[in-house]
C-alpha positions in Angstrom: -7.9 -104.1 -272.6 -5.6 -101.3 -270.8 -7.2 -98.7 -269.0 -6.1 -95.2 -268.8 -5.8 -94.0 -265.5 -5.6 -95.5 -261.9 -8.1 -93.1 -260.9 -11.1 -94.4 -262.8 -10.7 -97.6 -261.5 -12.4 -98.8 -258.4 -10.0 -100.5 -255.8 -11.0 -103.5 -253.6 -9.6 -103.9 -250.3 -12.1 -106.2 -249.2 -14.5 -108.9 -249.8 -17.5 -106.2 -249.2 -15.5 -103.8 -251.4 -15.3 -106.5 -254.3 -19.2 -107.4 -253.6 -20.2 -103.6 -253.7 -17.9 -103.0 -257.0 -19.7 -106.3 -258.4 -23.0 -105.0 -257.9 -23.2 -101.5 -259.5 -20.9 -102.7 -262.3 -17.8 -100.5 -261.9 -15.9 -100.7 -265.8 -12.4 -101.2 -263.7 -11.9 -103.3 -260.5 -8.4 -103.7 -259.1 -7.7 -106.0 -256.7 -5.6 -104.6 -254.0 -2.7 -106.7 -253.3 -3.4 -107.0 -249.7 -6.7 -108.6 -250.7 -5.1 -110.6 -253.6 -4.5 -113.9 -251.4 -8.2 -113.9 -250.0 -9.3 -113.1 -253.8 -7.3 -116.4 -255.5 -8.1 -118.3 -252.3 -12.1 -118.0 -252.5 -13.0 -116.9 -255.8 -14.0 -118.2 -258.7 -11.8 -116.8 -261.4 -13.1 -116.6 -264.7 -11.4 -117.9 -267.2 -8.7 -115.7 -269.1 -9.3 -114.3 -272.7 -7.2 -117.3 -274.2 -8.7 -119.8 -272.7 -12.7 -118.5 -273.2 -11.6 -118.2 -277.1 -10.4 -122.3 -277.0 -13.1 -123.1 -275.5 -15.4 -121.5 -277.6 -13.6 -122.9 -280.9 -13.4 -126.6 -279.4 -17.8 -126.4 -278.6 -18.1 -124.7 -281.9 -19.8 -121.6 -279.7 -22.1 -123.8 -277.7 -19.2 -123.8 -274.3 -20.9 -120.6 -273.0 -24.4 -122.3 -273.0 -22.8 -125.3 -271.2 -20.7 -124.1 -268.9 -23.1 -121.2 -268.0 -25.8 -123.9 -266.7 -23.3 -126.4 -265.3 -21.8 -123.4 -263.1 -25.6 -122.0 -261.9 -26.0 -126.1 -260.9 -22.4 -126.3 -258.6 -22.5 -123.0 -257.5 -26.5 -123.7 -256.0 -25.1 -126.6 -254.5 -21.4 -125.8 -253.2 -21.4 -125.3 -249.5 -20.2 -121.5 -250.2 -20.9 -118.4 -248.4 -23.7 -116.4 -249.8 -22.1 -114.0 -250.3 -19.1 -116.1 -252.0 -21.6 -117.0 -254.4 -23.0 -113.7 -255.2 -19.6 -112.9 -255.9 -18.3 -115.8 -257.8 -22.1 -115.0 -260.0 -21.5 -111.9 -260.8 -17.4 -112.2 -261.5 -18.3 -114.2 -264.4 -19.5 -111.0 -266.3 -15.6 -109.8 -266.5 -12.5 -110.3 -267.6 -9.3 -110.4 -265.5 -5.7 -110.0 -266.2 -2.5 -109.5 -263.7 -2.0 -106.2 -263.8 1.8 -106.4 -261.9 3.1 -108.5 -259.6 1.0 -107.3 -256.9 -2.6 -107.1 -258.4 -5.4 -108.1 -260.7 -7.7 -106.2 -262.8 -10.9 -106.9 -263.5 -12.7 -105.2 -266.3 -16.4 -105.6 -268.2 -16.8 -108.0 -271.0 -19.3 -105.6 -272.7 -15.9 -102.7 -272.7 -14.4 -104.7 -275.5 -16.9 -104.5 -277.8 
């Protein structure tokens, strides 16, 4: 998924930037590459297009299902920030792919369809 314009994209600088984004479900996210350390460091990241499609042909379509309640049990239990987990939650509803050197984009799973 490429998206058109740098403008339409909403651009995290910060962990309450990111949070914010997350929450009203911007299409776009980049992650600034002053917060890109912070970002690999705390979060989550969900797994890439590649590796969600193996998993999903090794559990036959049953790895979302499983993985889905496995992560809802760690992530009430990890020793997290709140608002870590909030964030690490609602990250799992998009995709992300290293958009240069210097940042990541995050985009909606529902865009691709």
């Amino acid at each position: 998924m490429e998206y058109k314009q740098r403008d339409d994209c909403f651009i995290a600088y910060s962990t309450e930037n990111l949070l914010y984004a997350l929450k009203s479900e911007e299409d776009y996210i980049i992650i600034h590459e002053d917060f890109k350390k912070e970002f690999e460091q705390n979060t989550q990241l969900p797994l890439t297009e590649k590796e969600e499609m193996a998993a999903q042909l090794g559990f036959r379509g049953w790895a979302g299902i499983w993985v889905g309640l496995c992560f809802h049990i760690i992530n009430f239990f990890s020793k997290g920030s709140k608002q870590q987990k909030k964030i690490d939650s609602k990250i799992r509803k998009y995709h992300f792919k290293k958009q240069n050197g210097h940042e990541f984009i995050l985009y909606l799973r529902q865009l691709e369809y």
